[in-house]
DSSP file (Angstrom, degrees, kcal/mol; ACC not computed):
  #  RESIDUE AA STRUCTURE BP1 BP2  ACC     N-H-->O    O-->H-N    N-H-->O    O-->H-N    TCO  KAPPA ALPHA  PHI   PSI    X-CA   Y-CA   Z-CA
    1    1 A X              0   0    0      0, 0.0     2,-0.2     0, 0.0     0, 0.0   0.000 360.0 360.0 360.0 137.3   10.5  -21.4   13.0
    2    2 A X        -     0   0    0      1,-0.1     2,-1.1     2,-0.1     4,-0.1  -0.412 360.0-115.7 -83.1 152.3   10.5  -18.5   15.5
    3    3 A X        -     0   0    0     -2,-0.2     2,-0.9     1,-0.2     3,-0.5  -0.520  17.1-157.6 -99.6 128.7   11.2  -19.3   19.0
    4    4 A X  S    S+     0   0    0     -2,-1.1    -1,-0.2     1,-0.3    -2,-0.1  -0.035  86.0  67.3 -78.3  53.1    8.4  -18.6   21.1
    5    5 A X  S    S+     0   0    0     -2,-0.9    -1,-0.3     2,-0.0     2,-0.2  -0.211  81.1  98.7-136.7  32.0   10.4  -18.4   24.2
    6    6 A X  S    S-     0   0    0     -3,-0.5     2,-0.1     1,-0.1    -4,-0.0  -0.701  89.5 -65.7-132.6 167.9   12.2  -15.2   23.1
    7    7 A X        -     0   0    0     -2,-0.2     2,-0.2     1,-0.1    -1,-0.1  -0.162  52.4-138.3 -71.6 138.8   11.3  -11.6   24.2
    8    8 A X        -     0   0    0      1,-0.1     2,-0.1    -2,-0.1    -1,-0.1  -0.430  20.4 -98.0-101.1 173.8    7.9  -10.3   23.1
    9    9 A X        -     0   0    0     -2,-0.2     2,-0.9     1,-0.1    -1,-0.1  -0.359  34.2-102.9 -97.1 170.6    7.0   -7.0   21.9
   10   10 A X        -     0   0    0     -2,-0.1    -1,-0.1     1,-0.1    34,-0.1  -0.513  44.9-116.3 -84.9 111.7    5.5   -4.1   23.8
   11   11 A X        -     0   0    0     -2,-0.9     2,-0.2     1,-0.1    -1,-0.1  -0.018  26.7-119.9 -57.0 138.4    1.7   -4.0   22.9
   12   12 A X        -     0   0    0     32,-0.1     2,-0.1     4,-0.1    -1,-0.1  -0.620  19.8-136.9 -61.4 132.3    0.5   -0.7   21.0
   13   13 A X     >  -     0   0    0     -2,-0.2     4,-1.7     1,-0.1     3,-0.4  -0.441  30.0-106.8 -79.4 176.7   -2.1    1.2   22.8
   14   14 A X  T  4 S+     0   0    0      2,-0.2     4,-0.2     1,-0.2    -1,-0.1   0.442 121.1  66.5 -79.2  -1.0   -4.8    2.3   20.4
   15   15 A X  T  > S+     0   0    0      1,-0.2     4,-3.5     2,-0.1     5,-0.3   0.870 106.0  49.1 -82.1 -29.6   -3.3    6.1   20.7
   16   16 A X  H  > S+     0   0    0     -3,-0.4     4,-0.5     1,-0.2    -2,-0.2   0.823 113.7  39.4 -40.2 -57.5   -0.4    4.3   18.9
   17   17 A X  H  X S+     0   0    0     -4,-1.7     4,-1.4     2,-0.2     5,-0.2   0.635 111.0  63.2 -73.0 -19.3   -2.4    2.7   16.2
   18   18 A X  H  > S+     0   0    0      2,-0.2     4,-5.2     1,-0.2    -2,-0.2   0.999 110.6  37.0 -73.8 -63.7   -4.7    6.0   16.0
   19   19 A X  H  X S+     0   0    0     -4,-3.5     4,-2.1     1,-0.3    -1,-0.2   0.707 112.8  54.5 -77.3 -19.4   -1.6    8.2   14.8
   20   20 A X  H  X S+     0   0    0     -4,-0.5     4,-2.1    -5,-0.3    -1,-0.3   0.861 109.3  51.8 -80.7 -42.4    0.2    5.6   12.5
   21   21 A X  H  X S+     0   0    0     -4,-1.4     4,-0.9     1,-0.2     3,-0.3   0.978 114.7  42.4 -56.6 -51.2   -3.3    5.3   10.7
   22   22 A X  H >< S+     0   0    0     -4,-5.2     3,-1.8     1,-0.3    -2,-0.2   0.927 112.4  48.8 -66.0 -32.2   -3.5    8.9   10.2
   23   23 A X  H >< S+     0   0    0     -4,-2.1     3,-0.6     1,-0.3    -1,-0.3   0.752 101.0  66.7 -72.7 -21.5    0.0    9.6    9.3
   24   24 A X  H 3< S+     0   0    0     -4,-2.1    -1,-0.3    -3,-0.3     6,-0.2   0.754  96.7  60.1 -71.8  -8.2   -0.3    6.8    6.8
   25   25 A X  T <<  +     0   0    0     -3,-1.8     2,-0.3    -4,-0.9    -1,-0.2   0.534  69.6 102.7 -24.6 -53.9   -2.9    9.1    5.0
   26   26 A X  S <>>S-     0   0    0     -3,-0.6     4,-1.7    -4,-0.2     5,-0.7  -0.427  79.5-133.9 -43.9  95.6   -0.5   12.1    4.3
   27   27 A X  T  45S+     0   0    0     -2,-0.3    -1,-0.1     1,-0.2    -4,-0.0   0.693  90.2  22.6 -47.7 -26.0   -0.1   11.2    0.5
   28   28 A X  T  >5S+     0   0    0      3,-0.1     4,-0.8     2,-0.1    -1,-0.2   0.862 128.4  38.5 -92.4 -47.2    3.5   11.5    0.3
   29   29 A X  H  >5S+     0   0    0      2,-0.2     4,-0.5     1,-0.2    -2,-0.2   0.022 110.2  68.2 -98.1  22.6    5.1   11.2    3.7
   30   30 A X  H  X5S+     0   0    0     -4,-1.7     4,-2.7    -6,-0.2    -1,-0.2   0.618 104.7  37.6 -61.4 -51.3    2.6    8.4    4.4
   31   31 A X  H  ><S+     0   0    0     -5,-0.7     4,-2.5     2,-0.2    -2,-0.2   0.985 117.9  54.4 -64.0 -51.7    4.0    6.2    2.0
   32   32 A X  H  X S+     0   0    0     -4,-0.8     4,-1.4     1,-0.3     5,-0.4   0.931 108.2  47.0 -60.4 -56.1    7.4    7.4    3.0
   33   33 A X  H  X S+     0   0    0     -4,-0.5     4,-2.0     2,-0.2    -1,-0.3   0.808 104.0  59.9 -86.3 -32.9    7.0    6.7    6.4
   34   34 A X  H  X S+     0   0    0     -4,-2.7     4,-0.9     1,-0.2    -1,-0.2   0.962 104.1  59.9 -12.3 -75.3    5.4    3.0    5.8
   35   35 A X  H  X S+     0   0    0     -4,-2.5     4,-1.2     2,-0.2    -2,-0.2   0.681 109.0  36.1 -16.8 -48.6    8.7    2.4    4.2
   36   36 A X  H  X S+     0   0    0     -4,-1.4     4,-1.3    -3,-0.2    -1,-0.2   0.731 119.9  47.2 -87.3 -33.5   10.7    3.1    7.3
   37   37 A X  H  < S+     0   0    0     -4,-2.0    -2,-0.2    -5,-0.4    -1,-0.2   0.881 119.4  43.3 -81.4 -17.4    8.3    1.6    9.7
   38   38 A X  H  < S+     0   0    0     -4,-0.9    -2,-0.2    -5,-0.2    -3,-0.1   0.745 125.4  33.3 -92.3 -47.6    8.2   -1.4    7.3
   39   39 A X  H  < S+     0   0    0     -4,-1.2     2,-0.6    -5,-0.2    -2,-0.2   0.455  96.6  97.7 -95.6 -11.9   12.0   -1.4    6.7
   40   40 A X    ><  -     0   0    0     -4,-1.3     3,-1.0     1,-0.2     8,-0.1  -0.724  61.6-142.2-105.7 133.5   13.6   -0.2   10.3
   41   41 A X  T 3  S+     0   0    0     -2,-0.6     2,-0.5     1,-0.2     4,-0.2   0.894 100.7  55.6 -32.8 -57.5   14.9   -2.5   13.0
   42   42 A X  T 3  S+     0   0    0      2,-0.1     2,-0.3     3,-0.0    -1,-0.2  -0.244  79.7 113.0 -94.3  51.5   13.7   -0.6   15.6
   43   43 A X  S <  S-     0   0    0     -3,-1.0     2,-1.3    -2,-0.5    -6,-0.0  -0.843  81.2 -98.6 -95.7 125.6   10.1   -0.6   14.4
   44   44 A X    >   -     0   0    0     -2,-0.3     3,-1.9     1,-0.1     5,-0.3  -0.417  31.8-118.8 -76.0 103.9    7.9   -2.4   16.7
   45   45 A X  T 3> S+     0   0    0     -2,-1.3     4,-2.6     1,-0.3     5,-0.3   0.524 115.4  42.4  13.7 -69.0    7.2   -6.0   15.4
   46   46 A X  H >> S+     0   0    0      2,-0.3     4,-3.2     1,-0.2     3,-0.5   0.960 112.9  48.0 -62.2 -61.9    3.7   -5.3   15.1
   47   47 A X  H <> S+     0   0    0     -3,-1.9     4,-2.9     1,-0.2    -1,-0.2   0.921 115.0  57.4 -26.5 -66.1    3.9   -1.7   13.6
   48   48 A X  H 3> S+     0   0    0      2,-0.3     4,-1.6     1,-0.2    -2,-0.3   0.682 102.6  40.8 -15.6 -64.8    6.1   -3.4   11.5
   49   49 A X  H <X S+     0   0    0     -4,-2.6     4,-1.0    -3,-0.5    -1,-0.2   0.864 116.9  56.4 -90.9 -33.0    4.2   -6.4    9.8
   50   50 A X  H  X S+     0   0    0     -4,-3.2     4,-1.2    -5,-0.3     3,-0.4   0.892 108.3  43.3 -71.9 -24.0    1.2   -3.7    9.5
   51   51 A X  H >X S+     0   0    0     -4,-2.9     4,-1.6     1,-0.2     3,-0.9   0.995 120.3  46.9 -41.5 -67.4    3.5   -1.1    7.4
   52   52 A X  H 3X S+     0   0    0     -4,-1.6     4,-0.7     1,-0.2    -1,-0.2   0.476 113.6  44.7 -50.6 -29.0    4.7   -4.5    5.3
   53   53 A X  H 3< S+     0   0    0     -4,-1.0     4,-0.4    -3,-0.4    -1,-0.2   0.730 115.4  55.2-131.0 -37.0    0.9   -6.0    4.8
   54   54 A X  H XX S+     0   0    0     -4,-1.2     4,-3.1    -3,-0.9     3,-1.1   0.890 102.0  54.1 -23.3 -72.4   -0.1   -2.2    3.7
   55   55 A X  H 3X S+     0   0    0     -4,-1.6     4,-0.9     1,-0.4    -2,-0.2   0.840 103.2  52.5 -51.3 -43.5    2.3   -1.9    1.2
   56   56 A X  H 3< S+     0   0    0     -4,-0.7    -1,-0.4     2,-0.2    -2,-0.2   0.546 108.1  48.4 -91.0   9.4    1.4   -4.7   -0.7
   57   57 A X  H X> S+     0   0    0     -3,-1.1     3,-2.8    -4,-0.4     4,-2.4   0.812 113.3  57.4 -71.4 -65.4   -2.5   -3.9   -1.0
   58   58 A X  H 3X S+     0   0    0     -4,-3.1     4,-2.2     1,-0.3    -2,-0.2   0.632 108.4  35.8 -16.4 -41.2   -1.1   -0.9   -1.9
   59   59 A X  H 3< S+     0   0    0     -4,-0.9    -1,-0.3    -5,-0.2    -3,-0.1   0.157 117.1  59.9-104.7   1.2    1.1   -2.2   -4.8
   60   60 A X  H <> S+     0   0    0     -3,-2.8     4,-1.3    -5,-0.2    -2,-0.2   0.706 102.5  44.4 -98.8 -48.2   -1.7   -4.4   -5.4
   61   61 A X  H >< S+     0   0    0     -4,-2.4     3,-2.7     1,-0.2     4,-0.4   0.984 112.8  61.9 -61.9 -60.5   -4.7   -1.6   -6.1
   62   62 A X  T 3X S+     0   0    0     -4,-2.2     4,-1.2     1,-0.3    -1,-0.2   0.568 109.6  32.6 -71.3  -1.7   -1.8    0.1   -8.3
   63   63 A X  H 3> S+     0   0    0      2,-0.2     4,-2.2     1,-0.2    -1,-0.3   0.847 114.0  55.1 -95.2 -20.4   -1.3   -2.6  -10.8
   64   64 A X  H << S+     0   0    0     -3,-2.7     4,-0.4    -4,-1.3    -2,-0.2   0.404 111.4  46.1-112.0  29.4   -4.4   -3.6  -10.8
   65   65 A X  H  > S+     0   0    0     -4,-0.4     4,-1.9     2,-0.1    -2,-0.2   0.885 112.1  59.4 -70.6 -79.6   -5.3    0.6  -11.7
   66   66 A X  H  X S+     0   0    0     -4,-1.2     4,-2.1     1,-0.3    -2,-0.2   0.541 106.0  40.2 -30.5 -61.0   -2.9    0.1  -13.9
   67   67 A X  H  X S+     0   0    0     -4,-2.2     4,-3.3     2,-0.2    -1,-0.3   0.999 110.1  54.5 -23.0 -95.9   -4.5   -2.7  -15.7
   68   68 A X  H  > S+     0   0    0     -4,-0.4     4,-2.9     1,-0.2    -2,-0.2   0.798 109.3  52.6  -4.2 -78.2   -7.5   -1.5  -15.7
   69   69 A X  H  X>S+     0   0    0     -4,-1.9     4,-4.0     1,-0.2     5,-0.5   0.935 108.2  49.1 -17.8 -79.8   -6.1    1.8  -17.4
   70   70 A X  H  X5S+     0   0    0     -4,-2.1     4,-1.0     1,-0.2    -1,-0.2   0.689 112.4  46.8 -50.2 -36.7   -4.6    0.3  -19.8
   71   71 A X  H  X5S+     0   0    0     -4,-3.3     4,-1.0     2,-0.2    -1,-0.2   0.961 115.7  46.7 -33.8 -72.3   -7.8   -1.8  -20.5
   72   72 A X  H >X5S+     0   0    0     -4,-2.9     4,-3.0     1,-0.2     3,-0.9   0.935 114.5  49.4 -36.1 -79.2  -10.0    1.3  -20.4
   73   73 A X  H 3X5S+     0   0    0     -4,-4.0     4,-2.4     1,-0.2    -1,-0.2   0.921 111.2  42.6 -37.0 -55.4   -7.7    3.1  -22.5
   74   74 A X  H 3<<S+     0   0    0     -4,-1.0    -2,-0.2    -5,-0.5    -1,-0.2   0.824 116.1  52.3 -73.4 -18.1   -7.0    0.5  -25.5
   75   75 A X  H XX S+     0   0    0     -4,-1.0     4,-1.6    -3,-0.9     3,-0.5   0.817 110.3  50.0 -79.7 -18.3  -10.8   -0.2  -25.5
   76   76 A X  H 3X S+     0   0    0     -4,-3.0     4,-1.6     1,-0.2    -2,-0.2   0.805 112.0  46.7 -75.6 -27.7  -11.2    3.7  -25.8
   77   77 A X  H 3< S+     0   0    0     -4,-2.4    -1,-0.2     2,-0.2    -2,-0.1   0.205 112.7  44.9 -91.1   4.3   -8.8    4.1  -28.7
   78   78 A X  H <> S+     0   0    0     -3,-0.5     4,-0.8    -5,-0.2    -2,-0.2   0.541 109.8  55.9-125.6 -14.3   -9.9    1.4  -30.9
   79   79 A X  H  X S+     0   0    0     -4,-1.6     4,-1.5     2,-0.1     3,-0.5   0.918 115.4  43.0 -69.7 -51.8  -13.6    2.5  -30.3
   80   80 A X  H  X S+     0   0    0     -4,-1.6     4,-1.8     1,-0.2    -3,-0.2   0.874 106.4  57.5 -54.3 -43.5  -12.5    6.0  -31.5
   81   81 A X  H  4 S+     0   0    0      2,-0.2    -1,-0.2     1,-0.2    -2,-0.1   0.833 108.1  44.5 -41.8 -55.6  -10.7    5.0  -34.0
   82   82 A X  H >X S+     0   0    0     -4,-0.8     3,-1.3    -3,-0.5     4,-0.7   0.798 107.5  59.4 -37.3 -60.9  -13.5    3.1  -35.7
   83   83 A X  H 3< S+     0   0    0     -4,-1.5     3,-0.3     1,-0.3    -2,-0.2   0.798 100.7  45.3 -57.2 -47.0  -15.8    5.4  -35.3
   84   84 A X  T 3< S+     0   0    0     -4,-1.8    -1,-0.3     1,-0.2    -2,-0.1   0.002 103.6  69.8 -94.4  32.7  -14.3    8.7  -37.2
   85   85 A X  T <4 S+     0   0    0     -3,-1.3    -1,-0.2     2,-0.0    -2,-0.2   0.318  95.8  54.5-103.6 -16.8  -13.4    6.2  -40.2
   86   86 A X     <        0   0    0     -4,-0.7    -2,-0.2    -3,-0.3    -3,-0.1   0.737 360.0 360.0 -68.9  -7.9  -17.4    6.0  -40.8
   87   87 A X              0   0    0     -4,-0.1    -1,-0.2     0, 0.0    -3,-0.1   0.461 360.0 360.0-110.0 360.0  -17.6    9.8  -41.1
């Protein structure tokens, strides 16, 4: 349990929150930079648990794209399949 008597973090203003949403956007160094804000000490607590809570809906959509896919795909190839043996 953390102790709530310990030093607290410095609240984000909303210009704070403004430019970490957009930079999480940038399709490549968005992700990258989650990571770091996710993963670095000196990442503010808050900053911090939103990189971390990101990442996993992130990793969340892509298996369950991934799924999906796979579905999509194996229903697509065994409908085709079928089909040009009638011909």
């Amino acid at each position: 349990m953390e102790n709530i008597q310990g030093e607290t973090a410095p609240v984000m203003s909303l210009k704070d929150w403004v430019i970490s949403v957009l930079i999480s956007f940038i399709p490549v160094i968005g992700f990258i930079m989650l990571l770091v804000w996710a993963f670095s000490d000196s990442t503010n607590p808050n900053k911090k648990n939103w990189a971390k809570a990101t990442l996993i809906i992130f990793a969340t959509g892509f298996v369950l794209y991934l799924v999906f896919a796979f579905i999509f795909f194996g229903a697509m190839m065994s409908a085709g399949a079928g089909g040009f043996d009638s011909m």
